[in-house]
C-alpha positions in Angstrom: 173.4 -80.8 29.5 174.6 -83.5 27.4 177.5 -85.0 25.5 178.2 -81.2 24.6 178.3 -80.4 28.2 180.2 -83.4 30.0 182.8 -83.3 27.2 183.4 -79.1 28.3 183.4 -80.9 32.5 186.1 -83.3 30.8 188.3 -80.9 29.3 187.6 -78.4 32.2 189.2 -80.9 34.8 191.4 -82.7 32.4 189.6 -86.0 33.3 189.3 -88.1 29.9 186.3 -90.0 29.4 187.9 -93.1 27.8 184.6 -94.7 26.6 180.6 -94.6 26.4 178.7 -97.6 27.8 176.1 -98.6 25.5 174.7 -101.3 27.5 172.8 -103.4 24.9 170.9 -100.2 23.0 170.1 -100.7 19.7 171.0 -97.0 18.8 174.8 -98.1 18.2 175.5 -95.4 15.9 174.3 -92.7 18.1 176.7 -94.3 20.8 179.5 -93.9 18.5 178.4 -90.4 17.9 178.4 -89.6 21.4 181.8 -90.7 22.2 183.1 -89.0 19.4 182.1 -85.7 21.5 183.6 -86.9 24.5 186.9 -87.6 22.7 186.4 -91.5 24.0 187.8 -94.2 21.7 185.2 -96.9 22.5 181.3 -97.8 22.7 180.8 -100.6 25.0 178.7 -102.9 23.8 176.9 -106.0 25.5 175.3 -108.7 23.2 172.2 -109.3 24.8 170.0 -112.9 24.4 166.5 -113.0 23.1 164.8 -115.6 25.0 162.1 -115.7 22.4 164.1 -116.4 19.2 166.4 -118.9 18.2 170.1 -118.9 19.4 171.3 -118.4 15.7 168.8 -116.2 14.8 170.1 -114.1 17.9 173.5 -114.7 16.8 172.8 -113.6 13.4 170.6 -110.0 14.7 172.8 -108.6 16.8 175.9 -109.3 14.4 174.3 -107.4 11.9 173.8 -104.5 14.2 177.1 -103.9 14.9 178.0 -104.7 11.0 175.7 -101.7 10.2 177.6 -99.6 12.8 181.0 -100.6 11.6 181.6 -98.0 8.9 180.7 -95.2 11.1 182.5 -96.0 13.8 185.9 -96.2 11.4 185.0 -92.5 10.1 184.8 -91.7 13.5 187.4 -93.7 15.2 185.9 -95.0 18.0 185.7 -98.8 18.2 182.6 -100.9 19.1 184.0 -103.7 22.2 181.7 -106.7 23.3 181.7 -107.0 26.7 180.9 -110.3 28.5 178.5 -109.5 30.8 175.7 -111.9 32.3 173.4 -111.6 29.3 173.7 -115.4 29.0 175.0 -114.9 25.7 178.4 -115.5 24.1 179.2 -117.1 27.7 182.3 -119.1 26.4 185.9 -117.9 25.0 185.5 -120.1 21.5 182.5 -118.6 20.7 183.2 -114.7 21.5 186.0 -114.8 19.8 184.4 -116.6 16.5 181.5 -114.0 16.9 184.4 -111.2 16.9 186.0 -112.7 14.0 182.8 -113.2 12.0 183.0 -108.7 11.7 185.8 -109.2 10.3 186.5 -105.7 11.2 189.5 -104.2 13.6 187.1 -101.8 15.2 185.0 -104.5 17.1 187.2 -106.4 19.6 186.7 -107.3 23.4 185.9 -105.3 26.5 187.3 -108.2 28.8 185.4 -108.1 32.4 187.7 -110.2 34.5 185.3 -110.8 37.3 182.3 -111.4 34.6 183.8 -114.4 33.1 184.3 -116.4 36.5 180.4 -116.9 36.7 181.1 -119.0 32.9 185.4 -120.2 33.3 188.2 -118.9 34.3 189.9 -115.4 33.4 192.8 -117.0 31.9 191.5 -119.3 29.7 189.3 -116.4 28.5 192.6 -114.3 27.8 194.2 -116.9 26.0 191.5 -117.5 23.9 190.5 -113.5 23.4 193.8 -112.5 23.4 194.7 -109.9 20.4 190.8 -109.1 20.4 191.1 -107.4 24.0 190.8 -104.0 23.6 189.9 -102.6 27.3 189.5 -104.6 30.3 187.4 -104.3 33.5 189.3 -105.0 37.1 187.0 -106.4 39.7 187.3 -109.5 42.4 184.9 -112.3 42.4 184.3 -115.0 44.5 183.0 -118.0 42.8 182.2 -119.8 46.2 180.5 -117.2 48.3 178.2 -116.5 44.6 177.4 -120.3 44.8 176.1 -119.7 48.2 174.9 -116.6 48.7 173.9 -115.1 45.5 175.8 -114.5 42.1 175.7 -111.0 42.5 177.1 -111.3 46.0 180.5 -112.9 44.5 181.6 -109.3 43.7 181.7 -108.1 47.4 185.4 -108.5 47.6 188.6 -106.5 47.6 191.5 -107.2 44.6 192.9 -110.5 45.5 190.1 -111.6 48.3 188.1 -113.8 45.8 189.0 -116.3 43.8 190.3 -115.1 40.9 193.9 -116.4 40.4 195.7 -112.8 40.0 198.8 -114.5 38.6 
């Protein structure tokens, strides 16, 4: 079992595995690792908040965790994408984009989750903004309205072009 093991089931049924989801673990370099041996070209990462430090200090942290991951994942090719997730952090265009530009660094760019962002804007404004920095992007509908009412999480219970998400 494994990343040995599901990268053999890969090439077995000739299914790529595109990318590892790292979720917000703090072993980014192992991440990197592991999607090396899947032949995947990207970590997902998510930026997660700490309620019990400062918003800078935050900012600052978790910047310098994937700085300290950049050079290995350039000897290894896979780049590191910020996703925009609920983790009430980096929950505006302007500011993911000035957090991406801070690394300085072409293998950290965007994971864009069009149906995330609707809870903060709207997908557009976010792909304007992000742009150049968009590496991968996740599909999914969201409702705005029926989150409002029912539940955030219940704003996802909808078929491509059901929600409110303004395909165009």
């Amino acid at each position: 079992e494994g990343p040995a093991a599901l990268a053999k089931a890969s090439e077995k049924t000739g299914v790529p595995i595109h990318g590892v989801s790292n979720g917000s673990g703090p072993d980014l370099v192992a991440a990197i690792d592991d999607a090396a041996i899947y032949g995947a070209t990207t970590v997902l990462h998510v930026v997660p908040t700490d309620p019990n430090s400062s918003y800078m200090e935050n900012y600052k942290k978790t910047q310098d965790l994937i700085r300290s991951a950049i050079p290995h994942a350039e000897k290894k090719r896979v780049k590191i994408l910020v996703e925009n997730v609920w983790a009430t952090f980096l929950i505006e265009p302007l500011t993911m984009a000035r957090y991406i530009d801070e690394l300085a660094s072409p293998w950290v760019q965007s994971y864009f989750d069009i149906g995330n962002v609707m809870r903060w804007g709207w997908p557009q404004h976010w792909i304007e903004v992000l742009g150049k920095r968009i590496s991968k992007i996740h599909i999914k509908e969201y409702s705005l309205k029926t989150g409002m009412k029912e539940g955030m999480a219940k704003g996802f219970d909808f078929p491509i072009g059901e929600g409110d998400i303004d395909w165009k």
